[in-house]
LUMMIZA-152303 format. One line per field, with one value per residue (C-alpha): residue number from 1; chain; residue in one letter; y negated, z, x. Coordinates in nm, 4 decimals. Layout:
num	c(NUM/...) $
cadena	c(A/...) $
residuo	c(A/...) $
py	c(Y/...) $
pz	c(Z/...) $
px	c(X/...) $
//
This chain:
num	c(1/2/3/4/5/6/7/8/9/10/11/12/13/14/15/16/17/18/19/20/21/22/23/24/25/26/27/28/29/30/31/32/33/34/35/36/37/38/39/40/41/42/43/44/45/46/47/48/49/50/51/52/53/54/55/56/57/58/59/60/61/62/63/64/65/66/67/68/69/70/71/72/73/74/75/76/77/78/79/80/81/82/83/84/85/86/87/88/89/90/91/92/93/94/95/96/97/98/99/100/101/102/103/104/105/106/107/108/109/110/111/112/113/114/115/116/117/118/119/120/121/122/123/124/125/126/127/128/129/130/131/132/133/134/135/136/137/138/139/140/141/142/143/144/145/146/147/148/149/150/151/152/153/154/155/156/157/158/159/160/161/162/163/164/165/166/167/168/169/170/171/172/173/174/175/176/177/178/179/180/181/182/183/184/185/186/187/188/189/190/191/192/193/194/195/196/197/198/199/200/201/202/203/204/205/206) $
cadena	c(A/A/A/A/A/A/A/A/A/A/A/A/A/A/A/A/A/A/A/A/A/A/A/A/A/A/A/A/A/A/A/A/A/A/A/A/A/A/A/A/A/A/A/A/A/A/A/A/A/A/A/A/A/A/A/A/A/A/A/A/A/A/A/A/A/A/A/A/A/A/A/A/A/A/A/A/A/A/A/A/A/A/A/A/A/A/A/A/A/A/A/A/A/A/A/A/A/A/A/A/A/A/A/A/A/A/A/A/A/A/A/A/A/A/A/A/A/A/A/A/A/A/A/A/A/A/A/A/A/A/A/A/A/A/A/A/A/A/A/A/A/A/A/A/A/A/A/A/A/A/A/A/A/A/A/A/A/A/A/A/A/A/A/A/A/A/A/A/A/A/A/A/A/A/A/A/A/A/A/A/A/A/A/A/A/A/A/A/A/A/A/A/A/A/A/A/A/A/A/A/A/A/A/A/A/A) $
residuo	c(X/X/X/X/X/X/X/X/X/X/X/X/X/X/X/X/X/X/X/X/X/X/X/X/X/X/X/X/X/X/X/X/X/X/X/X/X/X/X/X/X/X/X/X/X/X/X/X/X/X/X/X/X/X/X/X/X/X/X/X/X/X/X/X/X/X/X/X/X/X/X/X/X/X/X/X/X/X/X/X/X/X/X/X/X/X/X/X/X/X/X/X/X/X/X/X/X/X/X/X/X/X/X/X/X/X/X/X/X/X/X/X/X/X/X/X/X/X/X/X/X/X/X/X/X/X/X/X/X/X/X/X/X/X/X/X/X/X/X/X/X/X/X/X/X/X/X/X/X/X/X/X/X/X/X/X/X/X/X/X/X/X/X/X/X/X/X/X/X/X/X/X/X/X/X/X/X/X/X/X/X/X/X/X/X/X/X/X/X/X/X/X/X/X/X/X/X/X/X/X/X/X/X/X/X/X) $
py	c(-8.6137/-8.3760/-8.1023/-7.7621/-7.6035/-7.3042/-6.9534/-6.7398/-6.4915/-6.2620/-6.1509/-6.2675/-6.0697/-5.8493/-6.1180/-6.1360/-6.2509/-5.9084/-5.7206/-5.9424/-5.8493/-5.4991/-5.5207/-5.7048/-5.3621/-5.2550/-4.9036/-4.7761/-4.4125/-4.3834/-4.2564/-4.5980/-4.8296/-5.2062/-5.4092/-5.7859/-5.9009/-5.8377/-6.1209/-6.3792/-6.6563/-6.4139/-6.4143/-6.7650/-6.8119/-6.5841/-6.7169/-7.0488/-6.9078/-6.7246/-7.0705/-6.8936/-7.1979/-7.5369/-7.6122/-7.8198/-7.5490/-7.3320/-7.5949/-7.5807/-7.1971/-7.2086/-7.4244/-7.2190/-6.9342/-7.0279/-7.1337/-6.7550/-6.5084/-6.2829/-6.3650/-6.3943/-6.0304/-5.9479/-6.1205/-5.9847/-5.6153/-5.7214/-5.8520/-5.4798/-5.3200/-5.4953/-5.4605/-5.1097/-5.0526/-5.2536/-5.1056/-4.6854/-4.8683/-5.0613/-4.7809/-4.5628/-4.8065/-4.7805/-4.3772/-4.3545/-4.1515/-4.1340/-4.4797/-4.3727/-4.4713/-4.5908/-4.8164/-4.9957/-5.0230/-5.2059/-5.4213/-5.4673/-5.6092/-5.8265/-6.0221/-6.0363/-6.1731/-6.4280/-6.4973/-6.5991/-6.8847/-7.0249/-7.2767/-7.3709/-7.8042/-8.0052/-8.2520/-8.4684/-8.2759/-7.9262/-7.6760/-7.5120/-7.3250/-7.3957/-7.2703/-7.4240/-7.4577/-7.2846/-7.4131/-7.3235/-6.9274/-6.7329/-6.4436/-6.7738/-6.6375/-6.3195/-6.4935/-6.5593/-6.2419/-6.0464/-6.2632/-6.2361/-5.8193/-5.8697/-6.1121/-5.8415/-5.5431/-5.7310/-5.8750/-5.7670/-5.7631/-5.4324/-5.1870/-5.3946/-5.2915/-5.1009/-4.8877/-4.9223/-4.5746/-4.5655/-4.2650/-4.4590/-4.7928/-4.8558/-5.2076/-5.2931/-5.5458/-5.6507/-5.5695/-5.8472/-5.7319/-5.7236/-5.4002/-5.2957/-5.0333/-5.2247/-4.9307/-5.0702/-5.3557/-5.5199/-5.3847/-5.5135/-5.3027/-5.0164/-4.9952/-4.9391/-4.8124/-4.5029/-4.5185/-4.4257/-4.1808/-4.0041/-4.0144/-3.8890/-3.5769/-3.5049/-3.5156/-3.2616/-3.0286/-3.0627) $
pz	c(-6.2421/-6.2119/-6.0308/-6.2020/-6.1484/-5.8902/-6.0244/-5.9915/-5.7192/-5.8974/-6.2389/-6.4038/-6.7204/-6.6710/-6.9072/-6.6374/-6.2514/-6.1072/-6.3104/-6.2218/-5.8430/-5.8868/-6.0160/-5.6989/-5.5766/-5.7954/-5.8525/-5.7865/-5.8799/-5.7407/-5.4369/-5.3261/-5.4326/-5.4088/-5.1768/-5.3026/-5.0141/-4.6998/-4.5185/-4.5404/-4.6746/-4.9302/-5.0282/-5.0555/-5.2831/-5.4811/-5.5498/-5.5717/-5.8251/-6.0325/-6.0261/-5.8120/-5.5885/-5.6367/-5.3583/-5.1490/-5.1046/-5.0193/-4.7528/-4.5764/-4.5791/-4.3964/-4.1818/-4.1011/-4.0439/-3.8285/-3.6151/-3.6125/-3.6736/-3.6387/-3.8753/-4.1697/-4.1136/-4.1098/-4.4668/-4.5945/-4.5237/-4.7016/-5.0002/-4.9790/-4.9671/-5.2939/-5.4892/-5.3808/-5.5525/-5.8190/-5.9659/-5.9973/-6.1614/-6.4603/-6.4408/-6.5152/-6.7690/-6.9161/-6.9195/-7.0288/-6.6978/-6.5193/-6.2936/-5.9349/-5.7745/-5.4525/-5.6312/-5.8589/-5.5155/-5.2851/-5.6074/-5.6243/-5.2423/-5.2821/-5.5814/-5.3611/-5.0574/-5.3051/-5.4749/-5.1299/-5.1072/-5.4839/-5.6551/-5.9865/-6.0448/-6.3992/-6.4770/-6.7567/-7.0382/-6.8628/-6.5950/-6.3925/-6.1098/-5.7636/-5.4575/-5.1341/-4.8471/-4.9633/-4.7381/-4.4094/-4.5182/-4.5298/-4.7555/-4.9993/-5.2264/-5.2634/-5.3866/-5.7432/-5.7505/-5.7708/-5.9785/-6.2192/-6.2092/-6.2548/-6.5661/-6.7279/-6.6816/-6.8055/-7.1147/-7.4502/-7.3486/-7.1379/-7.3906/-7.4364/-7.0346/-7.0534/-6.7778/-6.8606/-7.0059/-6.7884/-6.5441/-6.2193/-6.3008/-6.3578/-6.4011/-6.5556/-6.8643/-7.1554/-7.4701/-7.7155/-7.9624/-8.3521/-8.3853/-8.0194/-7.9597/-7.6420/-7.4296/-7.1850/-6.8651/-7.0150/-7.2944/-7.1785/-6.8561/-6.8785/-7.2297/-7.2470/-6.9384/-7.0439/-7.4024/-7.2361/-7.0200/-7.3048/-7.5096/-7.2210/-7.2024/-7.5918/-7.5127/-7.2238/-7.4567/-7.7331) $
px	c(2.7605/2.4733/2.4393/2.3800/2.0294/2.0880/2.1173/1.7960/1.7942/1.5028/1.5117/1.1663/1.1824/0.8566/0.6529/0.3859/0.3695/0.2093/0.4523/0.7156/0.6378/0.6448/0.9831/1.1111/1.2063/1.4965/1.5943/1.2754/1.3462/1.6709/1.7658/1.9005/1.6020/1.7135/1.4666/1.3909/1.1948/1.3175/1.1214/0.8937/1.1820/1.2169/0.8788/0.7760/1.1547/1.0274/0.6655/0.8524/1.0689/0.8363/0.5985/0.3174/0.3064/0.4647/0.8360/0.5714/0.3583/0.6735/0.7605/0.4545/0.4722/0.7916/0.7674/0.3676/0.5913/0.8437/0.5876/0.4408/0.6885/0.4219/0.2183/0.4746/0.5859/0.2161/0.1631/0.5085/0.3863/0.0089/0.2450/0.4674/0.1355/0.0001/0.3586/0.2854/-0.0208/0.0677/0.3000/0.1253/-0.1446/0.0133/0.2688/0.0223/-0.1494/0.1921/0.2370/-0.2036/-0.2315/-0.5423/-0.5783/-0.5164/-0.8427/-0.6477/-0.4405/-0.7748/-0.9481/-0.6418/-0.6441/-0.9926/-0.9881/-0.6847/-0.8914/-1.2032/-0.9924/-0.8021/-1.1416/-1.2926/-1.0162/-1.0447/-1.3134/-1.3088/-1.2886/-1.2942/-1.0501/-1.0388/-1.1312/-1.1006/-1.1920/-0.9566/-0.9212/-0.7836/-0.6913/-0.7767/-0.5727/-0.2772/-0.0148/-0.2963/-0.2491/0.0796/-0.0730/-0.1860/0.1328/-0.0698/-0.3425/-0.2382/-0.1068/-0.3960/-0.5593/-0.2842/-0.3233/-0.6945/-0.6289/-0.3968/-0.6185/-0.8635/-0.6979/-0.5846/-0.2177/-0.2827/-0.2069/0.1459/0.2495/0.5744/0.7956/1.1417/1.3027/1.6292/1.5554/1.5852/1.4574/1.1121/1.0710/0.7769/0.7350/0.4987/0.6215/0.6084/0.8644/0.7562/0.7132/0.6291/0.8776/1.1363/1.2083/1.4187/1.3793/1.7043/1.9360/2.2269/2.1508/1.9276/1.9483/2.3541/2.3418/2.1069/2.3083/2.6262/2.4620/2.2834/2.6425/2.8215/2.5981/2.6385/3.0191/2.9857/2.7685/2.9960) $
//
């Protein structure tokens, strides 16, 4: 009999990979915020997850790591640090706020870093690009990271970036509804959760 495919440990329901990593810390507003990633293993399940880099490439990065503790808490504060700028930027996008400078630069040097480690090849009938050496780098999950926030600010999907309504969350998502109004990460979360809240204050007025 087969086995059942393993529950997901990170919800992916940002509709994008950068925004998807911004949203690995939950809770954001709260005063409790819910950290994702708290180390490297973490990381790497969660690129694996999310389909930035193939189980064999995850491998390798593990098995890199153990080998230099060091180093994998040194590329799982350069992937806090980009999550970090990530997310005032398209949350921003999302509010039309001013772009915090900061932010635009940080992201501007993680695509230039990731850039230096990518060539484009053709195969049959195509061009594509590729990274080399993945499994050699423990920041190599970064890498198609911020290319994937360089994509979206560049592409006509920006002005779909959403922050989710419910006062302490902040996840971030593309909305791709009809009629472009989705206000919430998840409505069977945030949305009833901010429902209930918003009825229980009409009740206390009353």
């Amino acid at each position: 009999m087969p086995s059942s495919p393993a529950k997901p440990r990170f919800d992916l329901s940002g509709g994008h990979v950068c925004l998807d990593f911004a949203n690995t810390l939950d809770r954001r507003l709260s005063e409790h915020p819910r950290e994702a990633l708290h180390n490297y293993d973490d990381l790497v399940a969660w690129a694996e997850e999310a389909r930035v880099i193939p189980r064999r490439h995850g491998d390798a990065l593990r098995h890199l790591a153990a080998g230099a503790p060091g180093l994998a808490r040194n590329a799982l504060r350069s992937a806090l640090l980009l999550r970090e700028v990530i997310f005032p930027l398209f949350s921003a996008v999302a509010a039309r706020r001013g772009i915090p400078a900061s932010a635009l630069h940080h992201v501007n040097q993680a695509v230039q870093q990731a850039s230096a480690h990518g060539r484009i090849v053709h195969t049959p009938r195509r061009f594509s690009w590729e990274w080399t050496a993945p499994e050699d780098h423990l920041d190599s999950v970064l890498w198609p990271v911020a290319r994937a926030a360089a994509d979206l600010l560049l592409s006509n999907e920006l002005e779909l970036v959403r922050e989710c309504a419910a006062e302490d969350c902040a996840w971030l998502f593309l909305d791709r509804t009809k009629n472009h109004r989705r206000r919430w990460c998840d409505m069977k979360t945030c949305g009833n959760r901010d429902k209930a809240r918003r009825y229980y204050q009409r009740t206390k007025q009353r």
